[in-house]
DOGU-713688 format. One record per residue: x, y, z of N, C-alpha, C in turn. Coordinates in nm, 2 decimals, padded with zeros to 4 digits. Example, Ala and Ser with C-alpha at 12.3 -4.5 7.8 and 13.67 -1.06 7.14 Angstrom:
BEGIN
+--------+--------+--------+--------+--------+--------+--------+--------+--------+
:    npx :    npy :    npz :   capx :   capy :   capz :    cpx :    cpy :    cpz :
+--------+--------+--------+--------+--------+--------+--------+--------+--------+
:  01.32 : -00.57 :  00.78 :  01.23 : -00.45 :  00.78 :  01.32 : -00.33 :  00.78 :
:  01.28 : -00.22 :  00.71 :  01.37 : -00.11 :  00.71 :  01.29 :  00.00 :  00.79 :
+--------+--------+--------+--------+--------+--------+--------+--------+--------+
REM end
This chain:
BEGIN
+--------+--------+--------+--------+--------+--------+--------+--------+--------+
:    npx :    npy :    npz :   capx :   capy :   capz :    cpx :    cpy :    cpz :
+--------+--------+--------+--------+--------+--------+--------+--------+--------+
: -09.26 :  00.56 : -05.86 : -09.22 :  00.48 : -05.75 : -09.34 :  00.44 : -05.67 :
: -09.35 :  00.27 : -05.63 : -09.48 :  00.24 : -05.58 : -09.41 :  00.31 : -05.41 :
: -09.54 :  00.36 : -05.35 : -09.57 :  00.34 : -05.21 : -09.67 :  00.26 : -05.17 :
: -09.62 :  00.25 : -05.01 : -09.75 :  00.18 : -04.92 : -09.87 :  00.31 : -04.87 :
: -09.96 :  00.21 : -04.91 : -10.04 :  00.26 : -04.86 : -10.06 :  00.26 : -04.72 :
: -10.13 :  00.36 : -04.61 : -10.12 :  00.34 : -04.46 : -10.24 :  00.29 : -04.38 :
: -10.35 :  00.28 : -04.49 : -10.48 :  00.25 : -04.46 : -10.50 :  00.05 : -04.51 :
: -10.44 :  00.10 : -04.61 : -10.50 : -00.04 : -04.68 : -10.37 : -00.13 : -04.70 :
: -10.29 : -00.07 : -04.68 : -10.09 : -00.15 : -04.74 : -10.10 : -00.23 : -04.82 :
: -10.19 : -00.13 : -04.94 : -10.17 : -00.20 : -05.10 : -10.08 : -00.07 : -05.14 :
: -10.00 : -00.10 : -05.23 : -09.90 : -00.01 : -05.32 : -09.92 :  00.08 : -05.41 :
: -09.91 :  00.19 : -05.46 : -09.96 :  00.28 : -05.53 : -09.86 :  00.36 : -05.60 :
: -09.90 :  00.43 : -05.71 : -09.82 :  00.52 : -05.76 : -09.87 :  00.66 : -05.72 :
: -10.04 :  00.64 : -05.68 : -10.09 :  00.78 : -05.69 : -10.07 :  00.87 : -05.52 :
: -10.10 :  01.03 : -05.53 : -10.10 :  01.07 : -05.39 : -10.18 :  00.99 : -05.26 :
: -10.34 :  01.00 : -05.39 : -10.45 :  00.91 : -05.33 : -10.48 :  00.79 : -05.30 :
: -10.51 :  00.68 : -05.24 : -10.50 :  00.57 : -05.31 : -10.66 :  00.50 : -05.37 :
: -10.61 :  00.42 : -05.47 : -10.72 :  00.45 : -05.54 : -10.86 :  00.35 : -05.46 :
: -10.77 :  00.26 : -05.37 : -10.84 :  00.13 : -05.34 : -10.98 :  00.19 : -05.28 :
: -10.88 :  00.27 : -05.11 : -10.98 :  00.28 : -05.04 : -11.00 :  00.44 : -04.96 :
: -10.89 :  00.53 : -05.11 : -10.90 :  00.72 : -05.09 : -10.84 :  00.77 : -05.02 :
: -10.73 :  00.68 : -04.94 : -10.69 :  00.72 : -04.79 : -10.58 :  00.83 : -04.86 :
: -10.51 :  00.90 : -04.81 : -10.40 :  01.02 : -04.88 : -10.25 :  00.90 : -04.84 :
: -10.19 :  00.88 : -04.94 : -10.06 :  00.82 : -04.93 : -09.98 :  00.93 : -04.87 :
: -09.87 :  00.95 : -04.80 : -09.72 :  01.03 : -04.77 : -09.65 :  01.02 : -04.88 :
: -09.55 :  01.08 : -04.92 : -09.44 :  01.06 : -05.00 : -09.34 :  00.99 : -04.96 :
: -09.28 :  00.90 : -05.02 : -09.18 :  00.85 : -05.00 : -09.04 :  00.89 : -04.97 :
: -08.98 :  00.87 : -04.84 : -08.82 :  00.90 : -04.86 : -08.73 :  00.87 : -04.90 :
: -08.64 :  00.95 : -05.00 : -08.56 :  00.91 : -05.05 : -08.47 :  00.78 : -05.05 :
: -08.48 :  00.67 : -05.11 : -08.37 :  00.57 : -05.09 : -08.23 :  00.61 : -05.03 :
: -08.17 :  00.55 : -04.95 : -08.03 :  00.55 : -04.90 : -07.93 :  00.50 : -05.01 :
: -07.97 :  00.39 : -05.08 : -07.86 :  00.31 : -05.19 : -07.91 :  00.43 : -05.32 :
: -07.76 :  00.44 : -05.37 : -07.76 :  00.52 : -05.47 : -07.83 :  00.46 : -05.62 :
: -07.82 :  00.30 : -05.61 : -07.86 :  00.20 : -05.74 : -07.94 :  00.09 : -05.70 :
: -07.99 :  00.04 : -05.78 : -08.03 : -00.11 : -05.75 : -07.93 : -00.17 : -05.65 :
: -07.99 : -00.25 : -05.56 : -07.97 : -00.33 : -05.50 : -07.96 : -00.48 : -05.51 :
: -07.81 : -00.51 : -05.53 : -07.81 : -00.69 : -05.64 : -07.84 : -00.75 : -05.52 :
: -07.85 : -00.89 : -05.56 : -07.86 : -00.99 : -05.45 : -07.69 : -01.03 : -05.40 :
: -07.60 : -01.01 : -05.45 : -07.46 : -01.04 : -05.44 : -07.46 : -00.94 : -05.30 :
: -07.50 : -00.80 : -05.36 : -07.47 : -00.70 : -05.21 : -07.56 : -00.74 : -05.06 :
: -07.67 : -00.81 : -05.11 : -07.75 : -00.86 : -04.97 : -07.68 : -00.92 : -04.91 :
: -07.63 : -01.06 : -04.98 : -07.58 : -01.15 : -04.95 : -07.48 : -01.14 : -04.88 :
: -07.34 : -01.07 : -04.93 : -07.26 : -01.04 : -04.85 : -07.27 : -00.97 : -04.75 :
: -07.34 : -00.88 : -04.72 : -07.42 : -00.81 : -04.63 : -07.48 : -00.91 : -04.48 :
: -07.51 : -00.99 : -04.53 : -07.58 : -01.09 : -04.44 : -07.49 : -01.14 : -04.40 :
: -07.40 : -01.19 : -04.49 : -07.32 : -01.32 : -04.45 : -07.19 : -01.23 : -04.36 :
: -07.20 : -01.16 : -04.37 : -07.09 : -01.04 : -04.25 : -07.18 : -01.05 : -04.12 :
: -07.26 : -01.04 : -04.09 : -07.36 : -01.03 : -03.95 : -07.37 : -01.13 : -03.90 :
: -07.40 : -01.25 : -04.01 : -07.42 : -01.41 : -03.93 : -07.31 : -01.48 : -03.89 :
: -07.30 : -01.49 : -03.77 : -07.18 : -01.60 : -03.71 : -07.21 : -01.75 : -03.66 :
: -07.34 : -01.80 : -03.70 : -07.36 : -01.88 : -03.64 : -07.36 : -01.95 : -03.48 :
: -07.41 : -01.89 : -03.48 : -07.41 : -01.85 : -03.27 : -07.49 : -01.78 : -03.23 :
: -07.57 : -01.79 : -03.14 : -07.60 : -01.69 : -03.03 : -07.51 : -01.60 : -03.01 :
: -07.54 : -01.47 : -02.96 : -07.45 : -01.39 : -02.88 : -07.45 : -01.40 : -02.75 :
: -07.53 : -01.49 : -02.69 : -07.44 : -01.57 : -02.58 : -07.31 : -01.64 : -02.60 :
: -07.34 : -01.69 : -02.69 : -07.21 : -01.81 : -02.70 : -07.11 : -01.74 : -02.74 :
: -07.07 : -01.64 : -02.79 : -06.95 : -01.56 : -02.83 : -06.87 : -01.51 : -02.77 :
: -06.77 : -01.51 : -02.76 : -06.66 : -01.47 : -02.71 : -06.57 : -01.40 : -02.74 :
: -06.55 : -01.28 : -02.68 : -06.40 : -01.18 : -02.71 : -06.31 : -01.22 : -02.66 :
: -06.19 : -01.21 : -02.71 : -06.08 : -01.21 : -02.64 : -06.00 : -01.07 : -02.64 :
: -05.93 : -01.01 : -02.57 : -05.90 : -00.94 : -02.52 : -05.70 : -00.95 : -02.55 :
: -05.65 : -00.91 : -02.62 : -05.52 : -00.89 : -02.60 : -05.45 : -00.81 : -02.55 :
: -05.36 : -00.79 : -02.47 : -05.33 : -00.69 : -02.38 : -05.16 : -00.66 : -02.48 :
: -05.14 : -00.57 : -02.54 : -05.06 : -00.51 : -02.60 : -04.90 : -00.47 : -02.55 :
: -04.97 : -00.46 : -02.43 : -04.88 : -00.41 : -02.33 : -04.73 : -00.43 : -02.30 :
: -04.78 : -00.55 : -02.30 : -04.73 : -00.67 : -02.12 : -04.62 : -00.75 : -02.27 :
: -04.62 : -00.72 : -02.38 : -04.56 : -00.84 : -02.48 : -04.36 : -00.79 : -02.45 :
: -04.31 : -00.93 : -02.44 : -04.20 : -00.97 : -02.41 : -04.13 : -00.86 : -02.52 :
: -04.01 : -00.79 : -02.45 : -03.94 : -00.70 : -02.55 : -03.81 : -00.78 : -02.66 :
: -03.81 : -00.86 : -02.59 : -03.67 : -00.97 : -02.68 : -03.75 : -01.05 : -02.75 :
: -03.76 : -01.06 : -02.85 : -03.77 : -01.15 : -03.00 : -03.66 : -01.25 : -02.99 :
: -03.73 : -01.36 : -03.03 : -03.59 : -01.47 : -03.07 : -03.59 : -01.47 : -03.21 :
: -03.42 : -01.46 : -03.27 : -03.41 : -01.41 : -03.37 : -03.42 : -01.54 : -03.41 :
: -03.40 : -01.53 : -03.58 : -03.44 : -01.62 : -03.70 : -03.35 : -01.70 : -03.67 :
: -03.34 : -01.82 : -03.73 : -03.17 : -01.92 : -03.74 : -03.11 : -01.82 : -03.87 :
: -03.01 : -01.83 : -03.82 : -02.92 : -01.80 : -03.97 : -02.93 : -01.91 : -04.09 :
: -02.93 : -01.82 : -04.18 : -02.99 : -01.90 : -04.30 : -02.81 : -01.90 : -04.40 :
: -02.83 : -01.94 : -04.49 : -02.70 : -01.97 : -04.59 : -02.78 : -01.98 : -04.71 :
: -02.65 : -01.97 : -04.81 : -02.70 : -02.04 : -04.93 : -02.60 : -02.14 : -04.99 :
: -02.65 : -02.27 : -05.08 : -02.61 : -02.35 : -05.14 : -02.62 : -02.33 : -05.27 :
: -02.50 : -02.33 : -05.37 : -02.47 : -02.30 : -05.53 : -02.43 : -02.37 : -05.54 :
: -02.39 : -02.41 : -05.68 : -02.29 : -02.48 : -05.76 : -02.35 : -02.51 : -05.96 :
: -02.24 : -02.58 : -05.98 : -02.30 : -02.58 : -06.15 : -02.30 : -02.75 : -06.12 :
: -02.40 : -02.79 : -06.20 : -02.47 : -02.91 : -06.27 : -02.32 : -02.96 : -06.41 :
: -02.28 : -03.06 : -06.40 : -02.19 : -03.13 : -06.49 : -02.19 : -03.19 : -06.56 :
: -02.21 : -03.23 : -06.69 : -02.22 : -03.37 : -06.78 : -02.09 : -03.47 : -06.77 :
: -02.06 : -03.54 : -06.69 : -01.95 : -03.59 : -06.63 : -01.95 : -03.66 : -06.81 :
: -01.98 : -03.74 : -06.89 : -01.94 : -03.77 : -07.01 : -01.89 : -03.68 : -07.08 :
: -01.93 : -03.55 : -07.14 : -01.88 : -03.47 : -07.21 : -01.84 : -03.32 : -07.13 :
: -01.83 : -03.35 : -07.00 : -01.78 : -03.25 : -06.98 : -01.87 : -03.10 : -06.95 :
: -01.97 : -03.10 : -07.00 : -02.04 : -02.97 : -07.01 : -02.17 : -02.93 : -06.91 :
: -02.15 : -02.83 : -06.91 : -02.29 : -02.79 : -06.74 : -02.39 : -02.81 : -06.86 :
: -02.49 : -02.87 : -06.78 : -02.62 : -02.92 : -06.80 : -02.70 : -02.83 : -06.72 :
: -02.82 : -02.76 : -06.87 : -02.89 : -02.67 : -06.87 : -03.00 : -02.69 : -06.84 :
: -03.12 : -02.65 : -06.74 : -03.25 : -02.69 : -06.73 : -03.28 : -02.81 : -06.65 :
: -03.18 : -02.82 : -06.56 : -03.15 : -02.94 : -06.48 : -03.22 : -02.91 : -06.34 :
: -03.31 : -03.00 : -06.28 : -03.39 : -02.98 : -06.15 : -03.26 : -03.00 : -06.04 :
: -03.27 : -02.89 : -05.94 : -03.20 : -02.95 : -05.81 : -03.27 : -03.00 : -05.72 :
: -03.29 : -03.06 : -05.63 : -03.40 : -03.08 : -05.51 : -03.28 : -03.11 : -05.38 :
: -03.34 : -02.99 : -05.25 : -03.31 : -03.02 : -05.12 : -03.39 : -03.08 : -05.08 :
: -03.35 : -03.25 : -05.04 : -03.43 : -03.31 : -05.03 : -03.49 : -03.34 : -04.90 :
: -03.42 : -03.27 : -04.75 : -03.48 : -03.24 : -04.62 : -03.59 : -03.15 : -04.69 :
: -03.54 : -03.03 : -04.73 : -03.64 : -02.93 : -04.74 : -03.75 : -02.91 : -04.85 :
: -03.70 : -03.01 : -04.94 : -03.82 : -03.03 : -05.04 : -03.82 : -02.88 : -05.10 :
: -03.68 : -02.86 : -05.13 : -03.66 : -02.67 : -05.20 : -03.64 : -02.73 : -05.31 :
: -03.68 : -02.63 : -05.44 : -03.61 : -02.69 : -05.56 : -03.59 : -02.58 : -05.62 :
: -03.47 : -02.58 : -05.72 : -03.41 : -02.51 : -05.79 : -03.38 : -02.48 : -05.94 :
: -03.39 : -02.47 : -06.03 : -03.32 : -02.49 : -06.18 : -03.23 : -02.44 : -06.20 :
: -03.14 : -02.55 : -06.28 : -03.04 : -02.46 : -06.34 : -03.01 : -02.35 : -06.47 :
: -02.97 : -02.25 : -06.48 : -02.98 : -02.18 : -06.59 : -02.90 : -02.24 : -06.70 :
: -02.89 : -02.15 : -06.85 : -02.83 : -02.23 : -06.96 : -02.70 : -02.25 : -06.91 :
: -02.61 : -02.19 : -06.79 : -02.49 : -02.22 : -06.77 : -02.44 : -02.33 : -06.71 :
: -02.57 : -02.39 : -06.65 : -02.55 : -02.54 : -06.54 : -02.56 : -02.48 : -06.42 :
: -02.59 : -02.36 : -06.37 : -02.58 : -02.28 : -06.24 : -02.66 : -02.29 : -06.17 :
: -02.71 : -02.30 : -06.03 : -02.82 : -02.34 : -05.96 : -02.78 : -02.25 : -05.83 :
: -02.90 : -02.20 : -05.72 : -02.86 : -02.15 : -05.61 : -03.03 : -02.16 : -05.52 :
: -02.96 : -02.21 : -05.43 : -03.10 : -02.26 : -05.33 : -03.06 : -02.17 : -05.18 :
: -03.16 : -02.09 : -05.22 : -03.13 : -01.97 : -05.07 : -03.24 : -01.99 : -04.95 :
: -03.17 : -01.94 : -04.82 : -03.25 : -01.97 : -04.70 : -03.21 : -02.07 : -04.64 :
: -03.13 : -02.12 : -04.65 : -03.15 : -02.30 : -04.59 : -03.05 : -02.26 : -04.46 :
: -03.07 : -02.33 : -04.35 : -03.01 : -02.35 : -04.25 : -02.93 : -02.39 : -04.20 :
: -02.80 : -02.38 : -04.15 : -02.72 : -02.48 : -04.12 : -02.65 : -02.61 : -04.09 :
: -02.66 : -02.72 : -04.18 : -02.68 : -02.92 : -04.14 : -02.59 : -02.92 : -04.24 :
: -02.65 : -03.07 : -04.27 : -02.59 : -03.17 : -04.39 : -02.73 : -03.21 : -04.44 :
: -02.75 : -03.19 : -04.58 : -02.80 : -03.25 : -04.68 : -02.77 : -03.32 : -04.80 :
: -02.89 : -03.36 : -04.84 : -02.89 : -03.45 : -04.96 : -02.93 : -03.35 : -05.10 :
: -02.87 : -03.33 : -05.17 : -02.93 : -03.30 : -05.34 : -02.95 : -03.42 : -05.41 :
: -03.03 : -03.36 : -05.49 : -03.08 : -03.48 : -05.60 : -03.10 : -03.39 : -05.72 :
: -03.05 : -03.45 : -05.83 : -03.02 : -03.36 : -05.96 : -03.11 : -03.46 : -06.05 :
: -03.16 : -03.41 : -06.14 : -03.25 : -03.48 : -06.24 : -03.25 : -03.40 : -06.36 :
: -03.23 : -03.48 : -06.46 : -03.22 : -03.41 : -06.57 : -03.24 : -03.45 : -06.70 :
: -03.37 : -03.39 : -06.76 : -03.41 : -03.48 : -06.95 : -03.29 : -03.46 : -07.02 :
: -03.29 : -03.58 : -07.11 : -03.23 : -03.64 : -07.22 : -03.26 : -03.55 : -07.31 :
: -03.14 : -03.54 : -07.41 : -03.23 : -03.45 : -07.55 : -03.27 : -03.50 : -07.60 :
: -03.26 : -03.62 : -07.61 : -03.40 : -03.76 : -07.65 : -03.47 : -03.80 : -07.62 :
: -03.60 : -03.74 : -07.67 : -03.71 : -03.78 : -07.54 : -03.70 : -03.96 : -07.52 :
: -03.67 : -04.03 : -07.61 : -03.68 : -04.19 : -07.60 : -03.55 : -04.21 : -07.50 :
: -03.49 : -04.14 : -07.48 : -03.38 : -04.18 : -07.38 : -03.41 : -04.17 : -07.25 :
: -03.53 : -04.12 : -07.18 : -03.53 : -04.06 : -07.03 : -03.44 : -03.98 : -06.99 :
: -03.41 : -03.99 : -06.91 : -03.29 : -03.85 : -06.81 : -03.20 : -03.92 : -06.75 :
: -03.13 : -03.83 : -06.66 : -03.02 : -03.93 : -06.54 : -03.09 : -03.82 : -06.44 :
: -03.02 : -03.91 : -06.32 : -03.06 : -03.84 : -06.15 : -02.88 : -03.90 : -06.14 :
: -02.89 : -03.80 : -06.04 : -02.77 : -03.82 : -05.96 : -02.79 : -03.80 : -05.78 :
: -02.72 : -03.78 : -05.68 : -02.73 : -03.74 : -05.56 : -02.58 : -03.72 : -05.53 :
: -02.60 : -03.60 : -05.45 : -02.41 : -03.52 : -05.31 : -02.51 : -03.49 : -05.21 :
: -02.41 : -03.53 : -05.13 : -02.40 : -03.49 : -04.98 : -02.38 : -03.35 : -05.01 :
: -02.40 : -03.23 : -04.90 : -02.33 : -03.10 : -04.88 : -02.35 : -03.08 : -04.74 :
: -02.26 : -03.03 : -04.69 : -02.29 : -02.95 : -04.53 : -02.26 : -02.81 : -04.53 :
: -02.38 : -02.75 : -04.53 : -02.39 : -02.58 : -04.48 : -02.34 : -02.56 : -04.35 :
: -02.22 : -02.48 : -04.38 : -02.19 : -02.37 : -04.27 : -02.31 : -02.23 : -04.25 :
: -02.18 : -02.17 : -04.12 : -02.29 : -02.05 : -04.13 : -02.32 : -01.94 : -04.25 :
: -02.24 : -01.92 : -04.32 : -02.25 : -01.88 : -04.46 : -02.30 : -01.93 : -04.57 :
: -02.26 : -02.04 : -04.60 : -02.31 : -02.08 : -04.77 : -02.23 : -02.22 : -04.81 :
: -02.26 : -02.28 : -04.89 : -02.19 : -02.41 : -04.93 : -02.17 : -02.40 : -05.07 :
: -02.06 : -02.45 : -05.12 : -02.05 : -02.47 : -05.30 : -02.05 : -02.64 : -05.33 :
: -02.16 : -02.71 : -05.41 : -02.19 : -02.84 : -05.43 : -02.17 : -02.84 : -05.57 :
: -02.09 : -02.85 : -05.68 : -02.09 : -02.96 : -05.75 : -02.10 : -03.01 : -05.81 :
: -02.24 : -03.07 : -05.90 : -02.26 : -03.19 : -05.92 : -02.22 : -03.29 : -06.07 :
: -02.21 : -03.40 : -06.03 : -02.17 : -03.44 : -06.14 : -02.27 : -03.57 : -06.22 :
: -02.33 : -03.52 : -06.35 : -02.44 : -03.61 : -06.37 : -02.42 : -03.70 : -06.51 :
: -02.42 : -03.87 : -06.52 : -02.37 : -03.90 : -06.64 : -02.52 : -03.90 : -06.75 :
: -02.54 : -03.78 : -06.83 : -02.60 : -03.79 : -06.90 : -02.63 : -03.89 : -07.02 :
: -02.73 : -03.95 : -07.09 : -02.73 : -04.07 : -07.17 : -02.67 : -04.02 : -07.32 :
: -02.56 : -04.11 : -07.37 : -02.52 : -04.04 : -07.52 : -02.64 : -04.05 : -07.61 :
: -02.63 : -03.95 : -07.69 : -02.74 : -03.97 : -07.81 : -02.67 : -04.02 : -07.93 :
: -02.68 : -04.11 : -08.02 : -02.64 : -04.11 : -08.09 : -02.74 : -04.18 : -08.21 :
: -02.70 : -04.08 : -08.31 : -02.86 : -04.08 : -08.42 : -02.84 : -04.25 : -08.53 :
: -02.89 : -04.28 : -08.53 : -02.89 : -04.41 : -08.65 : -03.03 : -04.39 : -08.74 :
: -02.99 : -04.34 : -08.89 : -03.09 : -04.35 : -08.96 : -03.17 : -04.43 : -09.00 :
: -03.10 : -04.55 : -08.99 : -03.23 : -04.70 : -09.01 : -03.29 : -04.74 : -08.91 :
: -03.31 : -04.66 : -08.81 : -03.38 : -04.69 : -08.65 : -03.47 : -04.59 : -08.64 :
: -03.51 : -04.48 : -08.76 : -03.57 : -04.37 : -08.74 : -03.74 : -04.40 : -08.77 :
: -03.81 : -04.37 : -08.64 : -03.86 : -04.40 : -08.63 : -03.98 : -04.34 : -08.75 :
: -04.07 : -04.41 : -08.81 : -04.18 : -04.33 : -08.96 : -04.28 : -04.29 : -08.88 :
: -04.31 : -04.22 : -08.98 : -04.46 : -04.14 : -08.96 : -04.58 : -04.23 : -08.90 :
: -04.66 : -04.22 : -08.86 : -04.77 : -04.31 : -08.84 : -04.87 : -04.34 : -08.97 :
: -04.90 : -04.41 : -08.99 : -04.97 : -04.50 : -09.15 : -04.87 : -04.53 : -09.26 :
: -04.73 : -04.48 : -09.23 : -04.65 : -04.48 : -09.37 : -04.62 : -04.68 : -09.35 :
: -04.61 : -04.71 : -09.49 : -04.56 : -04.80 : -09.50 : -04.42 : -04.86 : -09.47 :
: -04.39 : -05.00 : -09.43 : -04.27 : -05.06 : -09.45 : -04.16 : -05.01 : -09.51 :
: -04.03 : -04.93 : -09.47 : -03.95 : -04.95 : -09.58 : -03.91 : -05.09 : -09.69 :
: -03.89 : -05.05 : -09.78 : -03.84 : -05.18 : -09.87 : -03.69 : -05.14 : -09.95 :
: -03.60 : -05.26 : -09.97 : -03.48 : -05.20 : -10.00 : -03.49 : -05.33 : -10.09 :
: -03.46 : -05.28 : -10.24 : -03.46 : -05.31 : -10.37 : -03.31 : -05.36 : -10.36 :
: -03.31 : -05.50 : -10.38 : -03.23 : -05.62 : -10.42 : -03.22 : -05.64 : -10.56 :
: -03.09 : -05.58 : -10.63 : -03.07 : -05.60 : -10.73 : -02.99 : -05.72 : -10.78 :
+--------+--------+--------+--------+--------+--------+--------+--------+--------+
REM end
């Protein structure tokens, strides 16, 4: 381990130093157990610097004391459910977005068509239902209901007319590079 020297404060390994004979001290032990990264400096520094003077700084002082003993309590909150509908065939629609659209909450429905948007407050809002086609070439449908939360909870509904699919095999679309069908006229 280099030391300074006290005569000359060139660095040395030896007791003596070689420059100018003066007797080096021994070194005290380091405080850090390992190398020292630059990550640990850094952080190190960047904890002490505030950019300021310590004139310019300021405490503030909270007094713990003196704080108001009544809390104003939360609003009561509710919840809004209901199942998602395929108003054409009848069936809850699976994987269907809800949106509260004051609140910008959103929901999914599970494979049952079931949906449940919790916390909401007591009004009248708007849902908006949106939901893919099992054809991707078909797009989706949207729907929208009113609902008004009480203090408890609301049950909404919804009824969405999903697009029919219906397969036609001479409209299927080919592979990419395959040729023209051709239909042999006999």
């Amino acid at each position: 381990m280099m030391r300074p020297c006290p005569a000359c404060s060139r660095h040395v390994r030896d007791a003596t130093c070689p420059f100018c004979g003066a007797a080096v001290p021994a070194a005290a032990r380091s405080v850090f157990a390992g190398p020292v990264t630059r990550a640990a400096v850094f952080s190190a520094l960047a904890g002490c610097w505030t950019g300021s003077t310590p004139a310019e700084q300021q405490t503030t002082v909270v007094d713990h004391h003196h704080e108001e003993q009544t809390k104003p309590q939360p609003p009561a909150s509710g919840t809004i459910e209901g199942t998602v509908i395929d108003s054409n065939s009848g069936v809850p629609v699976a994987y269907a977005q809800v949106t509260l659209v004051e609140k910008n909450q959103v929901a999914q429905t599970d494979a049952q068509g079931h949906y449940k948007l919790e916390g909401v407050a007591p009004g009248t809002y708007t849902l908006r239902v949106t939901a893919a086609a099992n054809n991707p070439h078909q797009g989706g449908a949207v729907a929208q209901a009113n609902v008004t939360l009480g203090d408890t909870g609301a049950r909404a509904d919804v009824q969405i007319a999903m697009p029919i699919y219906r397969y036609n095999p001479n409209q299927a679309p080919m592979p990419y590079g395959a040729p023209p069908a051709r239909r042999r006229i006999v």
